[in-house]
Structures are given as C-alpha cells and as structure tokens.
C-alpha positions as CSV (number, residue, x, y, z in Angstrom):
1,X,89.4,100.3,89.2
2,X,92.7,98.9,90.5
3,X,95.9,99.8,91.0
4,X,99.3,99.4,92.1
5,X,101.2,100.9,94.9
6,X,104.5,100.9,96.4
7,X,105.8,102.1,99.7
8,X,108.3,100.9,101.9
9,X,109.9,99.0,100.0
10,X,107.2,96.4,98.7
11,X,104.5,96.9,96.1
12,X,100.5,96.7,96.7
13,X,97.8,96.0,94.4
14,X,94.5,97.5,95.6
15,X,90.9,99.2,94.8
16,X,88.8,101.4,96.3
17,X,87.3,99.8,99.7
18,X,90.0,97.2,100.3
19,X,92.1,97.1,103.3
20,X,95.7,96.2,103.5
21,X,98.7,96.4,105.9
22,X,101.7,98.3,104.9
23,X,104.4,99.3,107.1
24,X,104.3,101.8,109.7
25,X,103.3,105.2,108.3
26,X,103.0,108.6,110.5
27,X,99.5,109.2,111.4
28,X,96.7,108.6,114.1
29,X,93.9,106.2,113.5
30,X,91.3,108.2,110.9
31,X,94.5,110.3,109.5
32,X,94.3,110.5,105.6
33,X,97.1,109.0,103.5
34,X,98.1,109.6,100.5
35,X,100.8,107.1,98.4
36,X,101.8,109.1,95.0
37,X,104.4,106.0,93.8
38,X,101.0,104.4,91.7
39,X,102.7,102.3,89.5
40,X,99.9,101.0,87.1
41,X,96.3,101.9,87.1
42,X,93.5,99.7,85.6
43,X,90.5,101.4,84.7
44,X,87.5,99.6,82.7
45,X,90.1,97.3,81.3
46,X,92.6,99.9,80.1
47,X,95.9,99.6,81.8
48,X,97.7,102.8,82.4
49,X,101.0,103.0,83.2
50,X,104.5,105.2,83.0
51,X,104.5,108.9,81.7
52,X,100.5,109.2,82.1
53,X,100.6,108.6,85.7
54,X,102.8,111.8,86.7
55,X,100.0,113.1,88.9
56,X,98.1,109.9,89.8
57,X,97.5,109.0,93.6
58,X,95.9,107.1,95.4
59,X,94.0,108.5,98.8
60,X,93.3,106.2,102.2
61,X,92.9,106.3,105.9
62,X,94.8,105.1,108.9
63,X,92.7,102.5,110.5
64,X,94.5,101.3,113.3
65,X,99.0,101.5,114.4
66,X,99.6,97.6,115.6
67,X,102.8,95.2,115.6
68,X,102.6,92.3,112.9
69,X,103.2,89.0,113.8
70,X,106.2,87.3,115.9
71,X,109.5,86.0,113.6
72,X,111.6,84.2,116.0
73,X,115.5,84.5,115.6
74,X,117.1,81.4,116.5
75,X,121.2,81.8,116.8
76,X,122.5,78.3,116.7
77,X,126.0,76.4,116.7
78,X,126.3,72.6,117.3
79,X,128.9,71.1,119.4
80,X,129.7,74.8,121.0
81,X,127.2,75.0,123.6
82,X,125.3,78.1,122.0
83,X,122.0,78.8,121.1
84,X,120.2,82.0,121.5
85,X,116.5,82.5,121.0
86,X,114.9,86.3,120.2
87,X,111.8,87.4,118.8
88,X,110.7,90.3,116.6
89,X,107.7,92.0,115.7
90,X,107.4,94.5,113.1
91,X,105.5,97.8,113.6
92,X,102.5,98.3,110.7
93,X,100.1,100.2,109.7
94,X,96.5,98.8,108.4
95,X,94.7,101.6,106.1
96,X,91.6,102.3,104.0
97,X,91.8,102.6,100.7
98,X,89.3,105.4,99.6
99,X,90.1,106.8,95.9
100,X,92.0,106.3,93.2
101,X,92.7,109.7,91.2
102,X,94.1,109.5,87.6
C-alpha cells in the first residue's frame, strides 16, 4: 500500500515502514504524527483518490529533530567591490511511517 502525502508545502509518496524527511513538525523524538492531506492512496493496484479519501490518514513517528544540509547565499556585484557570503540550514523533521488508514 502507498500513498501520497502533502505537508508543508511539498508532496510525499510513501508506504508503511519507509522513512522520509519533511519539514519541521512539533513533536519529541517517538511522538506520533499524523498527516490527514492523503492525496491518493494505492491499495492492491486500485488507486483511490478525491471524495473517498475524506477520512483517510496516514499515521507515523518522529524519529529524530535535525537541520538539513548547508545552501550557501552568495550576494555578488562586479566592479562594485561587494560580495557577501551566508549560509542557511533548514530545520526538519525525519519520521516513521507506520499505517496507512483508508
């Protein structure tokens, strides 16, 4: 069983046992999650999708709060003697997915 997801702002395919990093979320690590926007389910080659997934969802568990990887900002004019390096790093959280309930 599959199924897709969406929270902030992006959208996540996933099944039961997979692991995937989403951004940050309230919750300690082992705190249970639960993401009602299910978009499309796909059970035993059956796609479901639209009015018959009202009350779909799809359960998980916080595994660990970290910071994703470094983007560097460069700010850059020629000629003008500026240039201005920063970095940012995005906060995340990884979960668990456990269930998907139709």
């Amino acid at each position: 069983m599959e199924a897709v997801i969406a929270t902030g702002g992006k959208q996540y395919r996933v099944a039961p046992g997979q692991v995937i990093a989403v951004e940050k979320l309230a919750g300690e690590t082992g705190t249970p999650v639960q993401f009602t926007s299910v978009l499309m389910v796909s059970r035993d080659g059956e796609v479901l999708s639209g009015d018959r997934l009202r009350a779909a969802t799809v359960s998980g568990e916080v595994v660990r709060q970290a910071l994703g990887k470094k983007v560097a900002v460069v700010k850059f004019k020629r000629r003008k003697n500026y240039r201005r390096n920063r970095g940012h790093r995005q906060p995340v959280t990884t979960v668990r997915i456990t269930n998907i309930e139709v």
